[in-house]
N, C-alpha and C positions, 0 to 999 in steps of 0.2 A: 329818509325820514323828512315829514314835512313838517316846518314849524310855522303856526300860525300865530301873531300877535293883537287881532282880532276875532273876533266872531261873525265879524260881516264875512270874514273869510272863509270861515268852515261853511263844507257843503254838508247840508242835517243827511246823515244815513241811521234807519230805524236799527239796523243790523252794527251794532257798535258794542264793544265790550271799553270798560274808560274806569281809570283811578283816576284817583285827585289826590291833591294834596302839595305839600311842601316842596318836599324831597329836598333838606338840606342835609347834607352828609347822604349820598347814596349806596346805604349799607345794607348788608346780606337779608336784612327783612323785607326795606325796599323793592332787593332784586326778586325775593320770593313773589312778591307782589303782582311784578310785572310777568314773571314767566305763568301765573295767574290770568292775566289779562290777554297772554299772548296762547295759553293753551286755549283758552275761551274762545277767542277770539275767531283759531282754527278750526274750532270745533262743529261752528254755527257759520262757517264762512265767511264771516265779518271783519271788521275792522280793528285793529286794535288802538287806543285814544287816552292820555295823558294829559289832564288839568293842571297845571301847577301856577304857582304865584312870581311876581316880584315887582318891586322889593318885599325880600321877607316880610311877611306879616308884623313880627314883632316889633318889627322897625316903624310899623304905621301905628300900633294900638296899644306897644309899651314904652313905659318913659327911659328905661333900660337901653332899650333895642337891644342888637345880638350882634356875635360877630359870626360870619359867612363859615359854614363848613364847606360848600361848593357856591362857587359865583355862577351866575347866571350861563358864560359862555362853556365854564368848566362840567354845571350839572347836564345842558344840552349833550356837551359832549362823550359823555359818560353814557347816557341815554341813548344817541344813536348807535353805541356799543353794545347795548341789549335789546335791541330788535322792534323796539316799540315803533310804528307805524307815524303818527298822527302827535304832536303835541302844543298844546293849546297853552300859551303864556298870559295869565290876565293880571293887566296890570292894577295891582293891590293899593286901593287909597282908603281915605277915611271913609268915603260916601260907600264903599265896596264893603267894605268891615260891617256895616251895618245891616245888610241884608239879610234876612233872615234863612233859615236853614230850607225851609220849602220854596221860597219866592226863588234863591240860588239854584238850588235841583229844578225847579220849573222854567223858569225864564232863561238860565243860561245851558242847561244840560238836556233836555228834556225836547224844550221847545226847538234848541239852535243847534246840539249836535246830534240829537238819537239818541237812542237808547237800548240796548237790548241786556244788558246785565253788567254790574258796576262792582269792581273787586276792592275791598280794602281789608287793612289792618285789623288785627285785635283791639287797638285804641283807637279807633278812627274820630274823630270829632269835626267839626264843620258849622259854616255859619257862623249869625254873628254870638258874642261871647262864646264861639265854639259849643254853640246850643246843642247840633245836631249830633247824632251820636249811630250806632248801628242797628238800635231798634227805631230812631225815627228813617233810616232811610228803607226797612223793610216795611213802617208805615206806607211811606209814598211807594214804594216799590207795589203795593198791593194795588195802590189809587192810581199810579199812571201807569203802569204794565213793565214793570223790570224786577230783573233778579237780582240777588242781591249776594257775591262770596265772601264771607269773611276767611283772610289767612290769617294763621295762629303767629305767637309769637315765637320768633328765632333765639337760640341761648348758645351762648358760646362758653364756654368752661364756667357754666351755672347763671352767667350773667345774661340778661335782657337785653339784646340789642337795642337801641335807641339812639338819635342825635341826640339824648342830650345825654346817655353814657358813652357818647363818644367825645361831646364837648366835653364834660367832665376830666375824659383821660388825658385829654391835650392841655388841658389848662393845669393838671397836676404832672405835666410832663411823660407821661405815657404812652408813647408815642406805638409801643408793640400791641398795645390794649387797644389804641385806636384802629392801626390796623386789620387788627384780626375782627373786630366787632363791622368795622368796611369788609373787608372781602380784599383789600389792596391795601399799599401804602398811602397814608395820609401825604397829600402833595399840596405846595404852593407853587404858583410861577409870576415872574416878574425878569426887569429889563438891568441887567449889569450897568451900573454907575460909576461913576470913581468916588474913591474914598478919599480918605488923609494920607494912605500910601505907606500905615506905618506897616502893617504886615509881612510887606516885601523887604521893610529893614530890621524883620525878626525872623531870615526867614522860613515865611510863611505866607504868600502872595496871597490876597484872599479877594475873591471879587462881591463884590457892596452890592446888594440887590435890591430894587424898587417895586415891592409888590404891583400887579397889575391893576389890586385892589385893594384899596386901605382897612376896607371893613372884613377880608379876611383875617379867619383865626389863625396866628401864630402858634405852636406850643409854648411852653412854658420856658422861661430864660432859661438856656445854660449852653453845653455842648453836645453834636448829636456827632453820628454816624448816617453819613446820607448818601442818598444815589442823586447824582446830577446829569439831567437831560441838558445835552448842549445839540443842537441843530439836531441829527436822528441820532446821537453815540450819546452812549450813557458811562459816564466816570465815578468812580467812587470819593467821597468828598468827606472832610471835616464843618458843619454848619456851626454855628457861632450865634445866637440870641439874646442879645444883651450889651447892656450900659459899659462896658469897657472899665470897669470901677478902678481898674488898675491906674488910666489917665488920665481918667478924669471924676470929678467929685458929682456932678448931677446931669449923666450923658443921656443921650438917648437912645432908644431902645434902637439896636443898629443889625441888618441881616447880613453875614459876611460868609460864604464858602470856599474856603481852600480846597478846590482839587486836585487829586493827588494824579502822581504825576500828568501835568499839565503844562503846557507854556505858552498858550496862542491868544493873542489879543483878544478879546470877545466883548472890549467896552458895547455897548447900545446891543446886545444881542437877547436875544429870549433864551431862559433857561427856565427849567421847572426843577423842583426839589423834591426827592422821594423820602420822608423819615425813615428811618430803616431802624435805629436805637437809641437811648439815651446816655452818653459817655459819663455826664457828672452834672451839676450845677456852677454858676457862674463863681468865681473866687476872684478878691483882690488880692495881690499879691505885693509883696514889700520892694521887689527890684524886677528890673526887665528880666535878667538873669531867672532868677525864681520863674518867671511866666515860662518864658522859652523850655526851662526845664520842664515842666505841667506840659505845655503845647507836646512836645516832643513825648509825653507819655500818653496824653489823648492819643495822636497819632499812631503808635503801637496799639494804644487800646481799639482804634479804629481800625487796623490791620488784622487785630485777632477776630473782629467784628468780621469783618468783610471776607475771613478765612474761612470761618465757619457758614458762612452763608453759601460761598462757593460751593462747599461741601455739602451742601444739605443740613447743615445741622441746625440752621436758623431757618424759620416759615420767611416767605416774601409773599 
């Protein structure tokens, strides 16, 4: 897969099949998408070619911004896992946002990559104030010589896939919703820290994790059930999201994983984290005692979790 961060770069081939777009959270309508762009692409001999942005758009045009379903190195990496050829990174400013929907298709697609048919979504939108839409790109499609696919939308037990019913799920702690509307587990990764060290004198060693990126989405506080990637082995884990209200009166928001059975140094190392359930939400509790009791129930509940998975009876 090749990644291009300019356009001086790309070589224009006429013969090019190319989405655009986002692609935060790369979920099952996404993928529809690309295997779209990739049968096309075989079809006519061509190329297959991917637009995307960063930083996310909203981060340039809303006073909101957003938080990251995929970061940049994560969504690449996902991408060169479905086959896509060619992908073109342009980076997103204010002077960018302003472009209009023709001058963009003209000047950056048209003129600088080729063209021979362009796949998007049932919501496709484009240009500035998201002007463009799928009858204007069958307008230019008529006026510069391209075809134009639209793919319909994907439903998962009646719901619409979408990033932002995915953000939704994570932000109400729904961590099995997020999944299944991806096609995977929703994952973060980041670099093991030390903590305050109180875990290991309840115990419960838990290692303190430093996103790789602040603007990634968390889900929602509480306790999960998780898969943790350590070097190539994947461990089954108890995740922890949240203020510690037990110790403290206005903590902050802290990422901690107990693997189970585990016991190997791993300060400064990369781990990633797979959601797999949600155990419960965050509680204070009146004495250590009481916590350790709850912890030690999580953990059962984590075990029945990871029981039934082994068996099939849980999707992954």
């Amino acid at each position: 897969m090749k990644v291009f961060k300019s356009l001086s770069e790309v070589v224009k081939n006429k013969d090019t099949v190319l989405t655009l777009g986002t692609f935060d959270g790369i979920h099952l309508g996404h993928k529809k998408i690309i295997e779209g762009v990739l049968e096309k692409a075989s079809q006519i001999g061509g190329r297959s070619f991917l637009v995307t942005f960063d930083p996310h758009p909203r981060t340039i045009v809303s006073k909101t911004g957003v938080r990251l379903l995929n970061t940049l190195p994560e969504k690449l990496e996902i991408l060169s896992g479905l086959g896509i050829e060619n992908i073109l990174v342009i980076n997103f400013t204010k002077e960018f946002s302003q472009l209009d929907s023709e001058t963009f298709i003209k000047d950056y697609i048209i003129d600088k990559i080729g063209l021979r048919e362009m796949v998007i979504g049932y919501d496709h939108h484009f240009g500035k104030g998201r002007g463009g839409d799928e009858h204007t790109l069958r307008e230019l499609g008529n006026k510069y010589g391209f075809g134009v696919t639209r793919v319909e939308a994907i439903y998962v037990d009646g719901i619409t896939v979408s990033s932002t019913k995915i953000r939704n799920a994570l932000v109400n702690g729904e961590v099995q919703l997020a999944s299944a509307l991806l096609g995977s587990y929703y994952s973060f990764s980041g670099t093991v820290i030390k903590g305050d060290g109180r875990g290991k004198t309840l115990g419960f060693p838990t290692a303190n994790i430093k996103l790789n990126d602040e603007s990634k989405l968390l889900p929602a506080i509480g306790i999960y059930a998780v898969e943790v990637i350590v070097g190539n082995k994947k461990y089954n884990g108890l995740l922890s999201i949240g203020r510690r209200p037990t110790f403290y009166i206005d903590g902050m928001v802290t990422t901690e994983v107990y693997i189970l059975d585990f016991d190997l140094d791993i300060y400064g190392a990369q781990v990633t984290v797979n959601m797999v359930e949600r155990i419960r939400g965050e509680e204070k509790f009146s004495s250590t005692e009481e916590l350790i009791t709850h912890m030690n129930k999580d953990k059962e509940a984590g075990l029945e979790i990871f029981n039934k998975l082994a068996n099939g009876i849980l999707n992954n």
